[in-house]
N, C-alpha and C positions, 0 to 999 in steps of 0.2 A: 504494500500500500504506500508505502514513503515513496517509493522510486516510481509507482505510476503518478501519485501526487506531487512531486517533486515543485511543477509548478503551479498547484493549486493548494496554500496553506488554509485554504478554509474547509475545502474538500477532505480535505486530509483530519482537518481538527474535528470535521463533524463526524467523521467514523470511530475516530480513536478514542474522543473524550468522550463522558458521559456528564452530560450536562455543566461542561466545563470542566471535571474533576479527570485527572489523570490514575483514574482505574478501572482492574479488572480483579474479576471473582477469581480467574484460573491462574495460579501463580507463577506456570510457563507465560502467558499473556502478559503478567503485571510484570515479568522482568524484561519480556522483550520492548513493552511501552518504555521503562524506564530507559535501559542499558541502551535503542539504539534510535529512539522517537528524540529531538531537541525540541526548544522553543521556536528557533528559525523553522525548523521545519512546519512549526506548526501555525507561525504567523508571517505577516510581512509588512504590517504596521510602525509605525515610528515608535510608538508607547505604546505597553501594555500593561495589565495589573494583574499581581499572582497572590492570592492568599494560601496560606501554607500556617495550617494552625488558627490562629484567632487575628494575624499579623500581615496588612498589604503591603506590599510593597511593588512603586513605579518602576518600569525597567522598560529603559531606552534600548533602541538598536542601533549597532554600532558596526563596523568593518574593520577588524584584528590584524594585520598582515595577510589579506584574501579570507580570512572568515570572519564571517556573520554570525553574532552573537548578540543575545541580550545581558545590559550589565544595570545593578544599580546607579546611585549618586554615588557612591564613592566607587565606582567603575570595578567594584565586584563580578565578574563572571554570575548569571541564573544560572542553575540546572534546572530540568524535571523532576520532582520524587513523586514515587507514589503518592496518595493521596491530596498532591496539588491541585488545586483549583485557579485555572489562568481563563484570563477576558479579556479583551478591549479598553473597555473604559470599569471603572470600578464599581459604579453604578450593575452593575450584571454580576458583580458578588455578591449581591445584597440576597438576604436569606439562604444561607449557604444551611447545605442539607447535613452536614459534621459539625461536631461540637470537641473542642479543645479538651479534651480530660486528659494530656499529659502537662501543658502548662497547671491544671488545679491542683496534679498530684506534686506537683513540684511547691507549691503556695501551700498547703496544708497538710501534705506528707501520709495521703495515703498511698496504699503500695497495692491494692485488687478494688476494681468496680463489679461489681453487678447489676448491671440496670434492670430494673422494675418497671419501669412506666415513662414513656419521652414521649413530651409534646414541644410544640414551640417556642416556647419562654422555659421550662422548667424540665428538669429531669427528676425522678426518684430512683435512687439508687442505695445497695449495701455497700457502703463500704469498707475496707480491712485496714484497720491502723493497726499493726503488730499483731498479735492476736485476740483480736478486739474486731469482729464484725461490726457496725452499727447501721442503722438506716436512715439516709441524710435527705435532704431537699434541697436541689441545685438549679439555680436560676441560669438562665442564658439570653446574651445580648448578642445576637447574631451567633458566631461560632465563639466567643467569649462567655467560659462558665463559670461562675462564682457560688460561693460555699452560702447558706442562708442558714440553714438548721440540723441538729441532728433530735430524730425521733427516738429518744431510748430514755430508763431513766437512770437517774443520777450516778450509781456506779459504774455505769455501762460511759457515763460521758465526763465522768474522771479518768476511765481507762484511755479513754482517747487521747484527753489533753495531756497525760502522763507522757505518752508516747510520743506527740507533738515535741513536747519540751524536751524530752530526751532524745527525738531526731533533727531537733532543730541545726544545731549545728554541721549535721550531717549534709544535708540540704543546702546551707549555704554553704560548704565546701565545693558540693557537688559542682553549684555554679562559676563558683571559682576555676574549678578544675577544666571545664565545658570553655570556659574563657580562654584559661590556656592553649586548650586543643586548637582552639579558633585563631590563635594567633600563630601556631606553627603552621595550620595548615595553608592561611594566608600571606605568612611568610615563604611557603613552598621551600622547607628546610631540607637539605640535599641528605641522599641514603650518601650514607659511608660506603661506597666501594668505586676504587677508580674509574677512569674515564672508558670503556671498550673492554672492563676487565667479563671476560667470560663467564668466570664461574665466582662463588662466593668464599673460594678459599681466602682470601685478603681482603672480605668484610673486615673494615672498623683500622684499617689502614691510616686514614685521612685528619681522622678529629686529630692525634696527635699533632701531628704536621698543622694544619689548620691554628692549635694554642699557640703554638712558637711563634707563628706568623702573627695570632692574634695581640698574645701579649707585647709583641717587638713593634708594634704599633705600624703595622703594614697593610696592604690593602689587598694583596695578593701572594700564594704561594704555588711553587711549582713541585711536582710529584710526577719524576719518569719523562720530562718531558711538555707535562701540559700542566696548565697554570689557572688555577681555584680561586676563586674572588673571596676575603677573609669578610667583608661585610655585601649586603645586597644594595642594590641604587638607591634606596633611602639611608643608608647609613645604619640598617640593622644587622646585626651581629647574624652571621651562617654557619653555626658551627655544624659539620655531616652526626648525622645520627645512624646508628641502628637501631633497631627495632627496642630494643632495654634502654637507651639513651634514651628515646622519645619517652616511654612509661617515667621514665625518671626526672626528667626534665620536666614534663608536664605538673605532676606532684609538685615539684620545685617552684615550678614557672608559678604555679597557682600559689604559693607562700609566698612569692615574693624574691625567690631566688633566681639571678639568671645573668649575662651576660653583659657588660656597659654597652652603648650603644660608640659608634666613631664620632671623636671628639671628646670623650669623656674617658677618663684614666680605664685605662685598659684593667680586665677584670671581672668578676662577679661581684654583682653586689648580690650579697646574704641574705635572704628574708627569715623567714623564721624558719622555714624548712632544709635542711641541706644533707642528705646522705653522708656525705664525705666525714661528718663529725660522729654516724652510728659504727663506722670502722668496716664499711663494704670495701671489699678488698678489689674485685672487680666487675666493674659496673656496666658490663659491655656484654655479659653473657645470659642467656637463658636459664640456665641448665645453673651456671652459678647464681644468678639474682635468685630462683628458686631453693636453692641451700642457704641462701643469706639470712634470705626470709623466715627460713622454719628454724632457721637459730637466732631468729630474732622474735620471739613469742608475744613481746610487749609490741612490737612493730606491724605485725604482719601476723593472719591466720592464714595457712596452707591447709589445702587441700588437694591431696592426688589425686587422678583418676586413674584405677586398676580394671585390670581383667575384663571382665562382659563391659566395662563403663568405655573404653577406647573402642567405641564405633569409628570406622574412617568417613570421611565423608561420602564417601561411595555410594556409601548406603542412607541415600538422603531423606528417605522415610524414617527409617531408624533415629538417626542421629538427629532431624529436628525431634524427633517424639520425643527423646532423649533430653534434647535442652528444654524444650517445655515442659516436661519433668523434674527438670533441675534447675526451675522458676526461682526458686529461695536458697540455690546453690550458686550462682553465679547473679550478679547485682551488680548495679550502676557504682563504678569506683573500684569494682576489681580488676585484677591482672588476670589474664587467662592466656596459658600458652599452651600451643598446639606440637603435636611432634606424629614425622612419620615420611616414607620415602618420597621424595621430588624425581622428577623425570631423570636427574642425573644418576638414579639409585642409588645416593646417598640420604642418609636419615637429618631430616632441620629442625631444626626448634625454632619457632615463633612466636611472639609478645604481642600481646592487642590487649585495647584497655577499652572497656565497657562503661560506656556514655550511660546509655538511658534502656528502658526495659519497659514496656506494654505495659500501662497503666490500666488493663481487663485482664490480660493473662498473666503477666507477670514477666513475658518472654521479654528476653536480652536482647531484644534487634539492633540497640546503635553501638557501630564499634568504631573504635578509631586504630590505626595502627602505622606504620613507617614502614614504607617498602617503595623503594622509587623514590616518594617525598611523603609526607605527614596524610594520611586521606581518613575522612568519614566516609565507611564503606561497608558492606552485609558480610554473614558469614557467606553467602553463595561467593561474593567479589574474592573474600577470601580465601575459602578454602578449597572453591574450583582450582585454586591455580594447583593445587596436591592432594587429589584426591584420595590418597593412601593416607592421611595426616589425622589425627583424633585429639581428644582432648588430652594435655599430659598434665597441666595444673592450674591451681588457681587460689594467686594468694590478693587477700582482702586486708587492708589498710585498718589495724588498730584505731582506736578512738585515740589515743596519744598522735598518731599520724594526721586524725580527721581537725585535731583541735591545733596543730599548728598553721593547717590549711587555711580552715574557717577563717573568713576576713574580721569575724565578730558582727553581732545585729546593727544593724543602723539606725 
């Protein structure tokens, strides 16, 4: 349909979207709309408007070096995601048929919905604050849902607030953390491994090289040849990451730890969070960041995955039943890393850190992780690329971790 439609973007948008919304029920369909459908393809307007959650945003079209793209005000690159909603004018968002319940659970910290009854202002809903079911009533302004009431009584709605208070901080770490991701990915921070190198034997080559350069206050370093820029055109610090570098730095970045920028004394500045002071000896690997962790009990809970639990991806019925199963085993702020043969038939260990998780089911759908550069990406993006690969662990960030995060309440 794209390439008969190539020059008809409204033809095109009238088959694929459903009433403006970029989905499908079959989840072959909903990855082929995402992974190969664009906004170009699907307009050819000057402006258009995309809500995504409760949130419009304008997006001009523009012309990249030969490609056409839509970007915000601050000349952001749009994607499509699932459940987008995109129009014309903003006016054709109005009564959007989805309602925001991952921004609510983010504002009052619940972790499972059950919807009872939805009409167009109001939802009734169970919801799960820790183990505390309750039954609330949630108002909506458009795709904007806000908290009104909970039906229960009094012990039922001190269990709640209890758990509020004791995940508050959790929550504004999380945002914290979501901030970080957002600035490496926009930074577009280079994977550690040289320029045409083949294979990943001399992953994590670069960062050293890159310090010496950084802290000697230079603006460029050469390796074998070809020559690595030590900051980007604004003057932001690029240090190459691998895949534990980014998990690490993100944690950091979100305390306040990170990089000076050029012009300013070469360096990190320290915020409150900084590995280097719990005595990780090295901070570059899988396999060791995972022994660091389980000898660090105050810091980190581990958890292996053994035996029947390492489904490969292969087996892609299994292994999502699997993580929708291990809904309250893996969460928003852990480490999960993947291990199992790559096409080289050598065996990889892999780091991805877990954004955000299904505010109905509980599933772990947003992941972020370092391969190439910084991406928010699915486990399909993922772990298509090794389909022999399963789950090997998953360590969760101590409250001692969560509370040097936390920016503190406002």
């Amino acid at each position: 349909m794209r390439k008969r439609h190539r020059g008809d973007p409204r033809a095109l948008r009238a088959l694929v979207l459903r009433e403006g919304y970029a989905y499908a029920s079959d989840p072959q369909d909903a990855l082929a709309l995402v992974t190969q459908i664009t906004l170009a393809d699907l307009f050819d307007e000057p402006r258009i408007h995309l809500l995504r959650g409760h949130e419009i945003r304008a997006l001009d079209r523009v012309e990249v070096r030969r490609e056409v793209r839509y970007q915000d005000a601050a000349g952001k690159p749009a994607d499509l995601l699932f459940g987008d909603r995109v129009a014309v004018t903003e006016a054709e968002l109005e009564r959007p048929l989805h309602r925001d319940l991952a921004a609510l659970a983010d504002e009052i910290g619940f972790e499972r919905a059950r919807l009872r009854h939805t009409t167009e202002s109001a939802i009734v809903a169970d919801l799960r604050f820790g183990e505390t079911w309750a039954a609330a009533l949630l108002r909506a302004d458009g795709a904007r849902l806000s908290f009104d009431c909970l039906a229960e009584d009094p012990p039922a709605r001190e269990a709640v607030r209890a758990f509020q208070d004791k995940t508050a901080q959790k929550r504004r770490a999380m945002q914290a953390i979501r901030g970080a991701v957002s600035r490496a990915v926009d930074e577009a921070l280079p994977f550690d491994r040289p320029d045409a190198e083949p294979d990943h034997f001399r992953d994590g080559t670069l960062r050293p090289q890159w310090m010496t350069a950084y802290l000697q206050g230079r603006d460029s370093f050469s390796f074998e040849e070809k020559r690595y820029a030590v900051f980007d055109s604004s003057g932001r610090p690029r240090p190459p990451e691998v895949c534990v570098d980014f998990v690490l730095d993100t944690y950091e970045r979100a305390a306040g730890t990170w990089y000076r920028a050029r012009g300013d004394k070469p360096g990190r500045a320290v915020g409150r969070l900084d590995f280097d002071e719990s005595g990780i000896k090295n901070r570059r690997g899988v396999i060791s960041f995972g022994e660091f962790a389980e000898a660090k009990p105050e810091l980190f809970e581990v958890r292996r995955f053994r035996g029947e639990e390492r489904i490969p991806f292969g087996e892609r019925s299994r292994f999502f039943a699997e993580l929708h199963d291990f809904a309250d085993e893996v969460r928003p702020g852990d480490v999960i890393s993947i291990q199992g043969e790559k096409r080289d038939k050598h065996i990889h260990q892999h780091a991805i850190f877990v954004e955000r998780a299904d505010p109905v089911t509980g599933f772990p759908f947003g992941l972020a992780d370092q391969m190439k550069r910084p991406r928010r990406r699915t486990w399909e993006g993922i772990m298509a690329e090794a389909p022999k690969r399963s789950l090997f662990y998953r360590a969760r960030p101590r409250d001692e971790v969560i509370a040097k995060i936390d920016p503190g309440a406002p």
